[in-house]
N, C-alpha and C positions, 0 to 999 in steps of 0.2 A: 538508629531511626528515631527520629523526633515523637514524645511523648504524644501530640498532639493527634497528630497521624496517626502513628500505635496504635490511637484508643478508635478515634474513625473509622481506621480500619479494621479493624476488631467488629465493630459492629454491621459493617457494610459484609465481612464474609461469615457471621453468623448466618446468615440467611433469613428470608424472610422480608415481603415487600416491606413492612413497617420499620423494621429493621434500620433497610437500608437506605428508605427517604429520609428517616432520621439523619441517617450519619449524612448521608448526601445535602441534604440543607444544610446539617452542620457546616460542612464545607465552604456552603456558596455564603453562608451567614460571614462565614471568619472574612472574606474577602473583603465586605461591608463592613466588619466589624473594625479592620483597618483603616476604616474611611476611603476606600477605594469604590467608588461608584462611576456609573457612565456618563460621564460630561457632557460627553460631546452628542451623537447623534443617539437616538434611543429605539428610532423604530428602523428596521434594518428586512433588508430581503435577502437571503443567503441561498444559493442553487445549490444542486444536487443532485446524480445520476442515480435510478432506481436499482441500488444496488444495497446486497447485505449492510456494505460497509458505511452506508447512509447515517445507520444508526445513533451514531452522537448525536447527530443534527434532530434525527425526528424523537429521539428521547429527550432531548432537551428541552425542546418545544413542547411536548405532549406531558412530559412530568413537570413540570414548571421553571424547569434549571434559567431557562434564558427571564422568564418571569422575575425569579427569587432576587435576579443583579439587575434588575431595571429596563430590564431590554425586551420591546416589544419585538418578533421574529417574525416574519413571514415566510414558508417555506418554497419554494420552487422547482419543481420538479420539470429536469432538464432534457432533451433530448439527446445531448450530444456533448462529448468533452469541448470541443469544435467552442458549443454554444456557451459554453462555461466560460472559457479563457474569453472568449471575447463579448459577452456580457459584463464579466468584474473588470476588463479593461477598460470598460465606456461607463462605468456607473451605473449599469441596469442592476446588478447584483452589488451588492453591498463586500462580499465573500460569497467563497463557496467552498465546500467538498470536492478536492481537488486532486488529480495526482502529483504523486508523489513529488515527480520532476518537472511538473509544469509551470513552476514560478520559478525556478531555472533556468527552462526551455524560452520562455516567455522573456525572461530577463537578459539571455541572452542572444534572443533575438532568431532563434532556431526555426526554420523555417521562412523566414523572413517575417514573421511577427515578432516585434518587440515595444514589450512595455515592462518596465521596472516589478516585479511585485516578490512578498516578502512571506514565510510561515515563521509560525511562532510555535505553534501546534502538529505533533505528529497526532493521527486520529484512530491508527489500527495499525496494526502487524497481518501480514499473513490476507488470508484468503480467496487466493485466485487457483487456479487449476489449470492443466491442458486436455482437451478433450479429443476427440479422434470419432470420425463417423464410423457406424459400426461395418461399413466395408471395408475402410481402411486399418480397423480392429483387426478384423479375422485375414489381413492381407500379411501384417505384420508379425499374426500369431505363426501364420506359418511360415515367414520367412525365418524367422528365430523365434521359437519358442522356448530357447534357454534364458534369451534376454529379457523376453515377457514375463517371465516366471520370476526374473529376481527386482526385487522391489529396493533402493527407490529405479523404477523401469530409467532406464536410458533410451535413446533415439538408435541406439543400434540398429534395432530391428527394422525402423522406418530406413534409415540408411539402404539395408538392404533391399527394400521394395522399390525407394527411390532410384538404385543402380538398375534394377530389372528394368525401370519405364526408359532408365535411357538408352539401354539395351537395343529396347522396342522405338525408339525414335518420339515418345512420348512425349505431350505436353507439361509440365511440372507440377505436381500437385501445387494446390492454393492453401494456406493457412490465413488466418485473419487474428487479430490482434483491436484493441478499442481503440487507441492513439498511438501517433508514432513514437511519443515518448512517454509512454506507460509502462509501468512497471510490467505490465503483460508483453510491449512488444519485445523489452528487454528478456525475460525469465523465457520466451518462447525462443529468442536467438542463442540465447545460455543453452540451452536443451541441446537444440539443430546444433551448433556448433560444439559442443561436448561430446556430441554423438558422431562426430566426423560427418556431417552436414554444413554446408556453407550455404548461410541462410542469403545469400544475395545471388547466389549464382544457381543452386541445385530445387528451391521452391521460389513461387512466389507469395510474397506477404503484399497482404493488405488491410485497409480499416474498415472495421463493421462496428457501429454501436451497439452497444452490450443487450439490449432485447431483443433484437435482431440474431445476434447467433445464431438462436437453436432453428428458426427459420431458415436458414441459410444452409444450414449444416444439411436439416431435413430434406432440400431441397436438392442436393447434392453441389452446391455454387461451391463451398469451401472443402474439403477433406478433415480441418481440423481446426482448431482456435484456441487460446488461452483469453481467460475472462474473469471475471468475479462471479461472485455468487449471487441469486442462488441459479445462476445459465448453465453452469456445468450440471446439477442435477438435475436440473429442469431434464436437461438432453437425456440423460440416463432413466429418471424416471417415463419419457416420453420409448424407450427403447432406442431412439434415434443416434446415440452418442455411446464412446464410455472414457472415461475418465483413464486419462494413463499416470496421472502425475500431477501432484498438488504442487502448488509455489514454497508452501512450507519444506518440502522436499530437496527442491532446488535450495531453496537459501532459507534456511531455519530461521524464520521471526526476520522475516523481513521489512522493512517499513514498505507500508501501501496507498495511504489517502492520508492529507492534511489539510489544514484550514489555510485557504491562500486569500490572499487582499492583495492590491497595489499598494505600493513603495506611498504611494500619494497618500493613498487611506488612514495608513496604519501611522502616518505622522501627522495627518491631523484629527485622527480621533483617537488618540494613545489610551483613552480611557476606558474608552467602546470596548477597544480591541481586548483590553486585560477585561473587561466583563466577560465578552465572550471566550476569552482562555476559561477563566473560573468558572462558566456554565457546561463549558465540553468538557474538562477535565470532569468534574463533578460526575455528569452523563456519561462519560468514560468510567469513572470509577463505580457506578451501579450498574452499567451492563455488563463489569466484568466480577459481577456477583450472579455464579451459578443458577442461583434461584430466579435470578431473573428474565435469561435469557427465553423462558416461556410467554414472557407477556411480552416481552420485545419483539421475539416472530409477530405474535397476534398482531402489534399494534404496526411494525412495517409492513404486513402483508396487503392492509388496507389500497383501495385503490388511490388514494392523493400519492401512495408514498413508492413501493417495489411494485404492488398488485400481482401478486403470487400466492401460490399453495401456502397455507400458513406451515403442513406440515413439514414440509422442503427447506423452510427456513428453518424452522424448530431445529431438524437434523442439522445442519450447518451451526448452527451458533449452537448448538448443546455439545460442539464435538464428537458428532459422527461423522462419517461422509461415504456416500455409496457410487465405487468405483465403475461397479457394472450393472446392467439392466438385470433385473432380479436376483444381486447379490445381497448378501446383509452389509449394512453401513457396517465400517471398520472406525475403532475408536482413533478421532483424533485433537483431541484436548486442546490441541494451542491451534488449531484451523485459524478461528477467530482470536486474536488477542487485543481490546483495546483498552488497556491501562496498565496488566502486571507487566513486569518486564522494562520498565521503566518506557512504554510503549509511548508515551506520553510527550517524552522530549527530544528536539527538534537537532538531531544528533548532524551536524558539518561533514564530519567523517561520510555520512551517507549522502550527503547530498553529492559530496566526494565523487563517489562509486557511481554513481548517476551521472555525474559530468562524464566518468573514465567509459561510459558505455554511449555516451555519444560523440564523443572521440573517437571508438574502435568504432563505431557503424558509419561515421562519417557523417553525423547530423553536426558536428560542430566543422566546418573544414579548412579550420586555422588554431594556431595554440594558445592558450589562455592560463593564465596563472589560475587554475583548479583551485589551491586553497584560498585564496581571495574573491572567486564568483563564489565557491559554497556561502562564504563567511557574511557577502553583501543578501545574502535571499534567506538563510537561513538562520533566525534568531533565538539561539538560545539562553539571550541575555534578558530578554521579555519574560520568555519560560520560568528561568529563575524568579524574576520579582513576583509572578504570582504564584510558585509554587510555594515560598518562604510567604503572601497573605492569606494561602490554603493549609498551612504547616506542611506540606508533605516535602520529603527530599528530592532533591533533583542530584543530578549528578555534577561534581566539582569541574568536570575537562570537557571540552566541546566537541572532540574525536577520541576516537579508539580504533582498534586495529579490528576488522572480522573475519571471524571465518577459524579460529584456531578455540574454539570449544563447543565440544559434540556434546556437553553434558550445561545442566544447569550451572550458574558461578554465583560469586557475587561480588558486586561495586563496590566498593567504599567509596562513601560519601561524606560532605563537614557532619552530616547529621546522623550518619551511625550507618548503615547501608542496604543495600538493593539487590530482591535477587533479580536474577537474568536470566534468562533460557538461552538453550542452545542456539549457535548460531554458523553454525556449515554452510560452506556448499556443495555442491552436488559433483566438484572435480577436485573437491579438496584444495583449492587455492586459499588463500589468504590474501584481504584488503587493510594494505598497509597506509592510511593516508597522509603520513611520511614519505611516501615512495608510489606514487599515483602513476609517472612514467614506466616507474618497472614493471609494476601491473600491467599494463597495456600492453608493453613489449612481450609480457609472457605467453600469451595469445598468437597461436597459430593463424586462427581464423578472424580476419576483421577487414574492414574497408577502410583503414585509418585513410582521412585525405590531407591530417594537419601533420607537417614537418617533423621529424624527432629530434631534431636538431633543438627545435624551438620548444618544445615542450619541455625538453631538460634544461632548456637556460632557463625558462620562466618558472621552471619546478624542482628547483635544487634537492636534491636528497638532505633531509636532515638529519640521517643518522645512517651510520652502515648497515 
């Protein structure tokens, strides 16, 4: 690990807000101190869905990150992924707080929108859940209550409830999901389908914007949803929900929101854009200082930004998280992760795994050479140049393999190394993205509609 880092971070996890605006300016100072400033545009409007995982963007803005690199921010607070994607496509939005797969999605035209766009920045790991209305709770508890009991819960149990309705000639339960290509409709199909549920044929899915949930749920419209936070506790604290299963669960440190722009943007304001790297990273590196996650609730819960219970937040970004309606939260330390874990960079390999699940759902329904769409949307050659004007390490490789360490690791890097957290998943597979075809193939359950013929010519195996 580069001296320079060391010593910043050093004082970023002593704790303490003084502390950490220090080292944090430090940061955003080094990037300037490079002579890297914002060239091109300077005042920028960047959206945003009122969600936990906001938080880069409105700690950036609120502690002065985006100020410190030259850059005037205005924030946006969005109604709809929907409104996202198609705001930064026309220029209304400058960037935004995006998911994961939507400059992907976007890029390759899924759905029938297509427009070029690029991440340089991953913004968060982790923090989505699946919730279950509390009839569908106690339906499940007593179809299997051996399954309920052993944690991380599987879909078993719903399985079972599912078979009784069609027994009964029943209409299929509804789950909801934010976007069709969000890391939630993803992690909610993982479940269904690990569970011996076949999420196209035994429920039906659909999209509800994320504050909208708990309504929905309350209402009895959905049975169940995966979402961000803070929707799942909201439900639980409300009585109306309980929580069966966090996404950390499913896939240990997962990536979940990034900074997307157009293809357009990001080459004509290459300067902008590294300001804005240096301002999230920075804001990424002081909310992943313990001590701060108290003023970070306070200061998301405001109405511009989530407008929520501040205490709801508090518990979600302090690492707790309460499963059931008048349970005690249960510690979960890496719920939220934006910066350790090398949470920060804009990992191919994952964008990888993102294409492999719109393949298997049949959102893509033709073959496409997989490591060359991650490689054109996904930039971690950006990442690098401003992580070496912040001194911190980035990683030397652009993919890795996941899914084969249950325990902490760590990287090596040119600059000394990185730890990592676990990163499983929930059926014990591994994501080789070497071998992106065989993945796919190993899957019972899926609606591929693209040829397998064509995906192995376009995706040669590189190694046995």
């Amino acid at each position: 690990m580069s001296r320079p880092f060391q010593d910043s971070r050093r004082r970023l996890l002593a704790g303490g807000a003084g502390a950490a605006m220090a080292a944090a300016t430090g940061l955003a100072s080094a990037g300037r101190g490079n002579g890297q400033r914002a060239s091109n545009k300077t005042d920028l409007t960047l959206g945003f869905i009122p969600l936990t995982d906001c938080a880069p963007l409105v700690i950036a803005a609120e502690r002065g990150f985006f100020a410190e690199q030259g850059l005037a921010v205005t924030l946006s607070r969005e109604p709809s992924w929907a409104a996202i994607r198609d705001k930064v496509a026309v220029g209304a939005l400058d960037g935004a707080h995006m998911l994961a797969a939507m400059p992907i999605a976007a890029s390759q035209g899924v759905g029938g929108f297509h427009q070029p766009m690029v991440t340089a920045l991953s913004l968060n790991l982790n923090g989505n859940a699946i919730t279950v209305s509390a009839e569908l709770y106690q339906r499940m508890q007593a179809a299997d209550p051996e399954a309920m009991a052993t944690r991380p819960v599987s879909a078993r149990a719903l399985k079972r409830v599912i078979e009784a309705d069609q027994a009964e000639g029943l209409a299929p339960l509804t789950f909801a999901s934010v976007y069709p290509v969000s890391s939630h409709n993803y992690q909610l199909r993982y479940w269904l389908a690990a569970g011996g549920i076949d999420p196209e044929r035994d429920v039906r899915l659909i999209v509800i914007d994320p504050p909208r949930m708990v309504a929905n749920l309350a209402a009895g419209r959905i049975a169940g949803y995966c979402v961000g936070e803070p929707w799942n506790q909201v439900a639980v604290a409300r009585g109306v929900g309980h929580a069966v299963i966090t996404g950390y669960e499913l896939w240990n440190n997962a990536p979940e929101k990034v900074l997307g722009v157009t293809q357009d943007w990001a080459e004509a304001n290459p300067d902008t854009h590294r300001a804005l790297l240096r301002a999230l990273i920075t804001a990424c590196a002081w909310l992943d200082v313990p001590g701060n996650r108290a003023e970070a609730a306070q200061i998301l819960a405001g109405p511009a930004y989530v407008d929520a219970d501040p205490a709801l937040l508090r518990r979600a970004l302090s690492g707790g998280f309460q499963y059931h309606p008048g349970s005690q939260p249960e510690a979960l330390p890496d719920f939220n992760v934006f910066h350790r874990y090398a949470a920060n960079f804009p990992w191919r390999s994952h964008a990888a795994w993102f294409i492999t699940q719109m393949l298997r759902w049949g959102q893509l329904p033709h073959a496409i050479d997989i490591r060359r769409a991650a490689a054109e949307v996904y930039r971690p050659d950006i990442y690098r140049t401003v992580a070496a004007e912040l001194n911190i390490p980035a990683p030397a490789t652009d993919e890795r393999p996941t899914g084969d360490h249950a325990q902490s690791w760590t990287l090596g890097t040119a600059d000394g190394a990185l730890a990592m957290g676990p990163d499983r998943f929930i059926d014990g597979r591994v994501f080789d993205p070497d071998r992106p075809v065989a993945y796919l193939e190993s899957f019972e359950r899926h609606a591929l509609a693209a040829a397998p013929a064509d995906l192995r010519r376009l995706n040669p195996e590189t190694h046995a």
